[in-house]
N, C-alpha and C positions, 0 to 999 in steps of 0.2 A: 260317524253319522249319529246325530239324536234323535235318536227313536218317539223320543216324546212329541217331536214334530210331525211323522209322519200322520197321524193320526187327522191330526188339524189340516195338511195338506190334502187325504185321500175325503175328507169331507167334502174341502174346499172345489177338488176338483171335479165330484160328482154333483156337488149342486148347480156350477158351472156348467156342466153337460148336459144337464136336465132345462137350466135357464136358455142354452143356445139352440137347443129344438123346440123349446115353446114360442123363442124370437124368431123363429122361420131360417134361423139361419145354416140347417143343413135338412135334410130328409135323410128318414128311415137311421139304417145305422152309420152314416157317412160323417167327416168329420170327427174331429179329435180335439183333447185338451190334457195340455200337462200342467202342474206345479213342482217349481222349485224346492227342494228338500233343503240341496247345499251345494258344494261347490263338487260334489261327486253325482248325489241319487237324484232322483224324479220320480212323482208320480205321474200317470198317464193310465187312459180308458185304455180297456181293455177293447180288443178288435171285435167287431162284428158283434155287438149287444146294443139288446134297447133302452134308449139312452133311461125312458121312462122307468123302467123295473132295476136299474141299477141301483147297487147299495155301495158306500163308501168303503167299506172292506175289500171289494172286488175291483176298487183303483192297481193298478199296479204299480208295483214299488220295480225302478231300473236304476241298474246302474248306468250311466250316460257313458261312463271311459269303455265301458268292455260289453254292453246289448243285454248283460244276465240281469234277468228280473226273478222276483220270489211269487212263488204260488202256482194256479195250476190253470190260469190263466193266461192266456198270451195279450204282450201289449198291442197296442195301434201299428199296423205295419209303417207308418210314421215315424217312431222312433230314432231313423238316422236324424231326421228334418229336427224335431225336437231338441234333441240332443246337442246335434252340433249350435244350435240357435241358444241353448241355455250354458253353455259352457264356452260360447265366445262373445253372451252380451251380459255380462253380470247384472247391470241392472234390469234383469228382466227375472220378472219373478214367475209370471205365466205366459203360457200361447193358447190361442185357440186357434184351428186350422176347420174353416167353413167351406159350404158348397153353397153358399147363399147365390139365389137368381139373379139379382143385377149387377155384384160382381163378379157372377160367372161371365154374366151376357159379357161384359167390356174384355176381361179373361179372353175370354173365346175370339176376340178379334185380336187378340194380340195387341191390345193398349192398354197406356197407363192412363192415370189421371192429373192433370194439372192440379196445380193447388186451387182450388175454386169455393171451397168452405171454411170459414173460418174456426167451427169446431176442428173438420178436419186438419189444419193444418194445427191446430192443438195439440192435439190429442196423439195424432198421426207423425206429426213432424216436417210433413209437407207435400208435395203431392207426390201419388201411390205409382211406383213401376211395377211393370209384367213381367215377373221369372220369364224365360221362353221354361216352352213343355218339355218335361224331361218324364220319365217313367217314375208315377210313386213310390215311395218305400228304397228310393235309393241313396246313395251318397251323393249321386250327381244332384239330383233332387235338391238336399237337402244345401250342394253348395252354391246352386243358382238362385237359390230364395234369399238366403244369405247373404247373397252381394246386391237384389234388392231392396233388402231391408237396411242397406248401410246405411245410416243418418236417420232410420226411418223405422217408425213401431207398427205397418201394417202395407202389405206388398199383396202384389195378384199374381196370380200364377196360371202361365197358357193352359186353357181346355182343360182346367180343373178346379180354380175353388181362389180363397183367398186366405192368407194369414195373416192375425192381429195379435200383439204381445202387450205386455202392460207391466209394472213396480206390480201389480200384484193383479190374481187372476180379475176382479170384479174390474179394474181398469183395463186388462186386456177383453173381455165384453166390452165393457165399453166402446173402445177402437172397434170392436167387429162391428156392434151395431153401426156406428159411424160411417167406417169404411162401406158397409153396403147404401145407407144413407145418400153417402157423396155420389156412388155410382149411379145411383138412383138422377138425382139431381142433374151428373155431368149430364147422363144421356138426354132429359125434358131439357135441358138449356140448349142440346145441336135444335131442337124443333125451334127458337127463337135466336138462331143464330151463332150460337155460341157462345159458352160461357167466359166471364173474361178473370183473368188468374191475379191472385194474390201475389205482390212483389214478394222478392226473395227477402228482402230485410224484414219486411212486415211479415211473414211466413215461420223466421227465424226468433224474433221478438215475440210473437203468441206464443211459440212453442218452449219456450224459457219461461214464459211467465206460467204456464201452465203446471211444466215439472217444478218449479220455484215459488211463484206467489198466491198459485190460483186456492182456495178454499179457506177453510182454519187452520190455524195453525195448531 
């Protein structure tokens, strides 16, 4: 591990924590966010603090192979979830894991979302499936998010929250904000009938050009 990194990471990922409770996108101390160290560590919030009074030193440093973290802190009872998500999607450099309202509300009925935005399917990859609920903080947990997120940088999770990944944490906000966005949207689109879904080629083709063409070079 380069130590020189962690440093830039446990910044990264407190200002991130700090950004997703001012976007509304969890209450009180719920939710979680990790960064990428390497292909072993992570950072990751510490459990149960305000995300407001947190300082970058009190990120937690984990190892992702083996749950041991340094300091005298405990991380997010999340961890399995993290962990297995950044050690079997390399290019993922952050997660954010929200409790945001409106992808709770669709969350809580046990649906996904069609592809119905074109940011969304950007950014996202196409449209959002429902982990089913499993108990947080477990391995099961962490392998049902997993196989929703296959093809895909941001997935719901039953009667609990939603998770957004990104190349790097400020892209993974990004997806969160999105992802609740879209939620937002499907559900005022049933009150006019229904929203009507982005093809799969056209779905595929945004989201290439996004990870590939989209900004400066």
């Amino acid at each position: 591990m380069d130590k020189h990194t962690v440093p830039a990471v446990r910044q990264a990922v407190c200002d991130t924590a700090r950004a997703m409770a001012d976007s509304g996108l969890t209450a009180g101390t719920w939710g979680n966010v990790s960064g990428r160290v390497d292909d072993t560590f992570m950072v990751i919030t510490p459990s149960g603090m305000d995300y407001h009074r947190l300082t970058p030193e009190q990120m937690v440093l984990v190892n992702m192979r083996t749950g041991e973290y340094e300091g005298g802190l405990k991380p997010s009872v999340e961890v399995p979830l993290h962990a297995r998500l950044l050690l079997t999607r390399p290019e993922v450099g952050g997660i954010i894991h929200t409790h945001s309202p409106k992808a709770l509300a669709v969350a809580a009925a046990h649906r996904g979302i069609p592809a119905v935005c074109d940011d969304q399917v950007q950014i996202l990859g196409g449209s959002i499936r429902c982990a089913p609920y499993t108990m947080p903080g477990t391995r099961e947990m962490a392998d049902t998010v997993a196989q929703a997120l296959e093809g895909r940088m941001g997935a719901l999770i039953a009667n609990h929250g939603a998770v957004a990944m990104g190349r790097t944490l400020s892209e993974a906000l990004t997806a969160a904000v999105v992802l609740e966005k879209t939620a937002q949207v499907w559900i005022d689109a049933q009150a006019l009938g229904g929203a009507v879904e982005i093809s799969d080629e056209d779905c595929a083709f945004f989201h290439d050009f996004f990870l590939h063409k989209y900004g400066q070079k």
